[in-house]
C-alpha positions in Angstrom: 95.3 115.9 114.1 97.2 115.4 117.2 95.7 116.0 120.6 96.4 119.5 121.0 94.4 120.0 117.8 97.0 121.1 115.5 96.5 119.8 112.1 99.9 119.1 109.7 100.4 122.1 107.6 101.9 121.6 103.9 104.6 123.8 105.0 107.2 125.5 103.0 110.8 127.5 103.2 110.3 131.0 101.6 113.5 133.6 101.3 112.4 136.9 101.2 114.0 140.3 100.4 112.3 143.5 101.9 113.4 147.1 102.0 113.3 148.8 106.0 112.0 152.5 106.6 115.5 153.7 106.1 115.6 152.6 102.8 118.3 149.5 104.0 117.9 146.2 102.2 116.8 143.0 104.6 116.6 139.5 104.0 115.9 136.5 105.6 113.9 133.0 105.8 110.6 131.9 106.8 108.6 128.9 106.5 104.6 129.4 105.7 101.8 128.0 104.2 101.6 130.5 101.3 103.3 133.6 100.4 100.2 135.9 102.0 100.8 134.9 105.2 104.7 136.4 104.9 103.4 139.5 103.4 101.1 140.5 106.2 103.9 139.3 108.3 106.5 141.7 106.5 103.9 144.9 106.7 103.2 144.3 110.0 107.0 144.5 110.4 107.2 147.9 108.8 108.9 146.3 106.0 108.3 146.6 102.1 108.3 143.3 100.3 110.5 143.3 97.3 110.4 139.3 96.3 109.8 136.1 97.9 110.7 133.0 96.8 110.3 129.7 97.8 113.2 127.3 98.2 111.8 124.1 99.3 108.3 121.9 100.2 108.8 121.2 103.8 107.6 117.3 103.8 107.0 115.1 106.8 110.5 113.3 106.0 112.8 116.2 105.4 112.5 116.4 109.8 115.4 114.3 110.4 115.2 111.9 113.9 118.6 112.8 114.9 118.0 117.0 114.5 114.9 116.0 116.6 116.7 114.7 119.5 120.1 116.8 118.9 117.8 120.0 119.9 115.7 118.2 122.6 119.2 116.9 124.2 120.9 120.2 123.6 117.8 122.1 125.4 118.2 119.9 128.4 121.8 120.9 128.6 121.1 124.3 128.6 118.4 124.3 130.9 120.6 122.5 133.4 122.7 125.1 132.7 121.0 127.6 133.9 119.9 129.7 130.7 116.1 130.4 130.8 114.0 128.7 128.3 113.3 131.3 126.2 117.1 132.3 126.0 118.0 128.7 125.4 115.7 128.3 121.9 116.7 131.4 120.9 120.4 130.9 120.9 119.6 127.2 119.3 117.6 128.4 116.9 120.1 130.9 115.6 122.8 128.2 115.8 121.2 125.7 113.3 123.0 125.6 110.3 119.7 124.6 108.2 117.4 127.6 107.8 113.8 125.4 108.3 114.9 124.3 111.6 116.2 127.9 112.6 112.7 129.1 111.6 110.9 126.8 113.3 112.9 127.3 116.8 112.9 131.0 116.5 108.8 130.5 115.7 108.8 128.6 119.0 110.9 131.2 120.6 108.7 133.6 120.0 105.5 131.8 120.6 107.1 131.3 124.2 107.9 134.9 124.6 104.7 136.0 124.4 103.9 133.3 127.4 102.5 130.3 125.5 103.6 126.8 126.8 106.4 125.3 124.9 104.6 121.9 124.2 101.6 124.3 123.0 104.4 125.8 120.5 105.6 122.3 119.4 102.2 120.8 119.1 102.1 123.3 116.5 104.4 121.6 114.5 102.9 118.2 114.5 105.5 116.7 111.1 108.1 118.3 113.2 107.5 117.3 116.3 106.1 113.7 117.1 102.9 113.7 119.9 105.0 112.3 122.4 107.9 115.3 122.5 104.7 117.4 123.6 103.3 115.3 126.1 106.8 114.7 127.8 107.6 118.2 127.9 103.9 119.2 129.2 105.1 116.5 132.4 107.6 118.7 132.2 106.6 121.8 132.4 103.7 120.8 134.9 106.5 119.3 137.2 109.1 122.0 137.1 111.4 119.6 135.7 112.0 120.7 132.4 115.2 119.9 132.1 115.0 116.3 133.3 112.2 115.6 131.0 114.0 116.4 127.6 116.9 114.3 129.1 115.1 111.6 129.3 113.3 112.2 126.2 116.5 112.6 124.1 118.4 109.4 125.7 114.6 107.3 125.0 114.9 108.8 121.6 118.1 107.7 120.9 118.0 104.3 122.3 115.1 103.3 120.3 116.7 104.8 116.8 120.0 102.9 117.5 117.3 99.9 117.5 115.6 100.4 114.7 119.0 100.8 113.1 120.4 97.6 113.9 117.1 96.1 113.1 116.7 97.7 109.4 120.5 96.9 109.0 120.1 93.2 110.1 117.2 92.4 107.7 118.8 94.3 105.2 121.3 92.4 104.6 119.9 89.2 103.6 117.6 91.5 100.9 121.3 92.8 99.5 123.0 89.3 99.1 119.6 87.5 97.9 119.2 90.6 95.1 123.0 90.0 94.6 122.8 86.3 93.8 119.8 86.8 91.5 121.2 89.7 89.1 124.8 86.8 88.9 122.4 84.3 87.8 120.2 86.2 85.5 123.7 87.9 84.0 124.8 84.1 83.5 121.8 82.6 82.4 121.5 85.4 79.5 125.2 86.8 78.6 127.2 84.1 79.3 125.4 80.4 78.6 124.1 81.5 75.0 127.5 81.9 73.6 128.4 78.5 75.3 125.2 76.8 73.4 127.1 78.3 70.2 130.2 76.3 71.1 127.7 73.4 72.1 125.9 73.7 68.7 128.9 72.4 66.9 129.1 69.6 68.7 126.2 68.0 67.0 126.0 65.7 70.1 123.4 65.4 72.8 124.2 67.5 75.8 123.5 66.1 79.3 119.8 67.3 80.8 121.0 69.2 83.2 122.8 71.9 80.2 119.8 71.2 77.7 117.7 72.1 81.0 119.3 75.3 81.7 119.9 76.5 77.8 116.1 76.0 77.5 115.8 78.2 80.3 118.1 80.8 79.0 116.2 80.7 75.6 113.1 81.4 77.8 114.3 84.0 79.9 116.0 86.2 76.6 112.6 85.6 74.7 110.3 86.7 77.2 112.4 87.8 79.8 111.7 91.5 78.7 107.8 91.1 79.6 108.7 89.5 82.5 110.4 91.7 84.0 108.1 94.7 82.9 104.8 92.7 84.0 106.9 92.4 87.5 108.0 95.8 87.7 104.3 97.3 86.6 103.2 94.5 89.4 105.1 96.2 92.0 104.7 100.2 90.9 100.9 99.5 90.7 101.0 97.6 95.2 103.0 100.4 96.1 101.1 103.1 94.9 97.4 101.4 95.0 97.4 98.4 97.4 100.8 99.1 100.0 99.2 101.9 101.6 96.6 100.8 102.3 96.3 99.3 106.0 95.2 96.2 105.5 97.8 95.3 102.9 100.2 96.6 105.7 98.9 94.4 108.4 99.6 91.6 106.1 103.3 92.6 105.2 104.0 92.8 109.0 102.6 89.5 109.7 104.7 88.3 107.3 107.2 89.3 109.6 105.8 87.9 112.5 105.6 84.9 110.7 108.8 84.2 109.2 111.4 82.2 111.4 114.3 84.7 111.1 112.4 87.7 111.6 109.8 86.9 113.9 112.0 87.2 116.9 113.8 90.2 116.0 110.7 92.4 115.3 108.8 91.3 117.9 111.8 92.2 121.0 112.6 95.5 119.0 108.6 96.1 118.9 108.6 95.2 123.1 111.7 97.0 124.2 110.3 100.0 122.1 106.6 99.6 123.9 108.1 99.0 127.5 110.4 101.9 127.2 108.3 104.5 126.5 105.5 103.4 129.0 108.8 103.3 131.5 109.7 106.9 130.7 106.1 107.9 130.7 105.2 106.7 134.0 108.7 108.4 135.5 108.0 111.3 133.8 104.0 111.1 135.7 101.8 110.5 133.1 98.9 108.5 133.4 98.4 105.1 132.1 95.6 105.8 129.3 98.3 108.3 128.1 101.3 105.8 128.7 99.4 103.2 126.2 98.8 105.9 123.9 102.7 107.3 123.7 103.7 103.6 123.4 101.3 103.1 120.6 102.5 105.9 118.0 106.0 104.9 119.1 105.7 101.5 117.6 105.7 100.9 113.8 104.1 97.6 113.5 100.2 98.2 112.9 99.7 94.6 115.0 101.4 96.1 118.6 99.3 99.3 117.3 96.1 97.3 117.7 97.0 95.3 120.9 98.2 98.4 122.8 94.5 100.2 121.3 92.9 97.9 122.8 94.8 97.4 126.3 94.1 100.9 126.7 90.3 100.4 125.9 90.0 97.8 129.2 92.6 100.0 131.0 89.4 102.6 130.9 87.2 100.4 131.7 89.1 99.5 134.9 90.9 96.1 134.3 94.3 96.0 136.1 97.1 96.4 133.5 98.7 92.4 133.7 95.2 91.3 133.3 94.5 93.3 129.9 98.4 92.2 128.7 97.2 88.3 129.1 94.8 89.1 126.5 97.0 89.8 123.7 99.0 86.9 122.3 101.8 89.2 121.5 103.3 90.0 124.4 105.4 86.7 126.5 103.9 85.4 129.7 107.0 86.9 131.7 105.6 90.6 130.7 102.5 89.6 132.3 103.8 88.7 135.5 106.7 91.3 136.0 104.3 93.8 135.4 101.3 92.1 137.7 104.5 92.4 140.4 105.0 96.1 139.3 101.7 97.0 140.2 101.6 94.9 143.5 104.7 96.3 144.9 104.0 99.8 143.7 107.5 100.1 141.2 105.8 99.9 138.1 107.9 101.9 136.1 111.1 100.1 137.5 109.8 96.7 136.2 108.5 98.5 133.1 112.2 99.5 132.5 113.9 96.2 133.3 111.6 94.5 130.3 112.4 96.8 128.0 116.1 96.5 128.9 115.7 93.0 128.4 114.0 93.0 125.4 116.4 96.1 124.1 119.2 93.6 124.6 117.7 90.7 123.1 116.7 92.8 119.7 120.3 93.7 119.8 121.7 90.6 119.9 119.7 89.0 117.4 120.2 92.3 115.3 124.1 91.4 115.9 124.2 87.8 115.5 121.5 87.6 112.7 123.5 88.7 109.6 126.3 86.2 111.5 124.1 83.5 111.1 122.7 84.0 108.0 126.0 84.7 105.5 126.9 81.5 105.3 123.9 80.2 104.4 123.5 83.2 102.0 127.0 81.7 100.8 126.1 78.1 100.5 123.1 78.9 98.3 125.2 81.4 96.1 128.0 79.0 95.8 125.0 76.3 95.1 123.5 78.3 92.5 126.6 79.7 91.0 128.8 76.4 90.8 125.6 74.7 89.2 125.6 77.3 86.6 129.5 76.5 85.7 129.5 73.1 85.8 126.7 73.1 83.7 128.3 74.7 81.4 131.2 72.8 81.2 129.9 69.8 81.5 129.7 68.7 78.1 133.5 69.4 77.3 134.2 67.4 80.2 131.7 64.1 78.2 133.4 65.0 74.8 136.8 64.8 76.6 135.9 61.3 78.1 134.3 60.1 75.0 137.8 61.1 72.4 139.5 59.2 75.2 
């Protein structure tokens, strides 16, 4: 339940076709809970239902990022435009090419129309729209400065995806060439060694350890490979669905992260710039801090930051200057603690705020740039390691029966 006290609805995209008091035939789309709620909606209308039918479950992840902040960015540019609000989410919603999203910002629309606050009307959308597009936009509205404040929002919004891209991108790519190098092995290990042990067979010679090694381990791996490999995948079905989300078990994957050498850096700058640039916009925008901490916290991903940021806002309340409640987390670097005891010295909090995330932005970057840079030719070495191992293993004892009928 977000703040505003609007609970996430189950909802889902209905088509309906009516017939009008003339007798004419109108259609359209409309996304409800259930198909009462469109009936009423349609009599109320002074239209006769004839069918609905419903074309899709509206889940939290069918709400793309990037519609989010294409509307939020193309709003601002309106606004500054000079086209009232209401004008401006009517000709937007119209303009979406996919029917949920023109629902929902013709809902809005109308919600508006009949005087309601927009940020009231997103906060009624809560898998939609994220708690911190109403809070900014409430600045906004409170301020007069609408149009600013969904600027801002949509360049903070697409900053910190472009982040989280580089970051998923840069750890992904170890995952791919690791996954790679495995199936090559397995592939050798069970297609291609047996029919070499055929050859070897004939011999009737001892073959060196290191081939007798690795044809053992074939044998192994085609015998009970099978159960293996189902014990591993029912292993992993049976975390994801019972154990993964769970919290706990989720705290411990990301301190995995924060533990390993080559991720450890890289999560923990994306996790700061992320943190420091939303308490920046927040504080430019004119929120308070309590409010600030809280935006900052559902921003972030890692459960860790979560908790650290929970409870900086807890001494926050309690009246403990900002810099002092940041030395008590071991998470964020001893220069946040001091630019940000300046920032509230000299009054230009959300200037410092903004340089730290621009320094920690571009040091996630980097790393994000660099990492896969660094790691391929480690990730080459090893395959090379692995794979040259296998084919000299194989090969090796052609290369004894060679020396020996010398």
């Amino acid at each position: 339940m977000s703040e505003n006290g609007a609970v996430s609805k189950k909802w889902r995209l209905y088509q309906w076709l009516a017939v009008d008091t003339l007798g004419s035939i109108q259609q359209g789309n409309c996304i409800e809970i259930n198909k009462d709620n469109i009936y009423q909606q349609l009599f109320a209308a002074g239209l006769q239902p004839v069918s609905i039918r419903m074309k899709q479950r509206l889940r939290r992840q069918f709400w793309k990022n990037q519609e989010r902040v294409a509307f939020v960015r193309q709003l601002a540019t309106l606004l500054q435009a000079g086209l009232p609000l209401m004008n401006s989410l009517t000709l937007l919603g119209n303009e979406h090419t996919k029917a949920a999203w023109n629902c929902v910002l013709l809902n809005i629309a109308k919600g508006v129309c009949e005087g309601k606050p927009l940020s009231e009307m997103l906060g009624q959308y809560p898998d939609t729209f994220p708690d911190i597009y109403r809070q900014i936009i409430s600045i906004g509205e409170l301020t007069g400065q609408l149009d600013k404040c969904c600027l801002q929002l949509a360049i903070q919004q697409e900053q910190q995806a472009e982040l989280r891209n580089k970051v998923k991108k840069a750890l992904r790519y170890p995952l791919i060439v690791s996954a790679i190098a495995t199936i090559v092995t397995l592939l050798m290990l069970t297609l291609v060694l047996p029919e070499f042990a055929k050859i070897y067979a004939s011999f009737d010679a001892k073959l060196p350890w290191f081939t007798q090694m690795l044809i053992n381990t074939s044998e192994t791996l085609i015998t009970t490979g099978p159960w293996i490999a189902g014990a591993l995948l029912l292993g992993c079905f049976g975390y994801l669905q019972k154990m993964h989300p769970h919290t706990r078990w989720k705290l411990r994957e990301q301190k995995l992260l924060l533990w390993l050498p080559l991720t450890s850096r890289l999560v923990t700058d994306s996790c700061l710039g992320q943190i420091f640039q939303t308490l920046a916009m927040t504080q430019q925008a004119g929120m308070t801090l309590i409010a600030g901490l809280a935006a900052s916290s559902a921003s972030v991903s890692n459960l860790h930051f979560q908790v650290a940021l929970n409870q900086i806002r807890e001494q926050i309340m309690q009246g403990i200057p900002l810099h002092k409640a940041f030395v008590q987390s071991p998470l964020f670097p001893t220069l946040c603690h001091q630019l940000i005891k300046i920032g509230e010295e000299s009054g230009s909090l959300d200037e410092l705020l903004q340089k730290l995330a621009h320094l920690h932005n571009h040091k996630a970057n980097s790393l994000a740039d660099t990492l896969s840079q660094t790691i391929e030719p480690v990730l080459m070495a090893v395959m090379g390691i692995i794979v040259g191992g296998l084919v000299i293993a194989m090969y090796l004892p052609i290369f004894q029966l060679g020396s020996v009928m010398g």
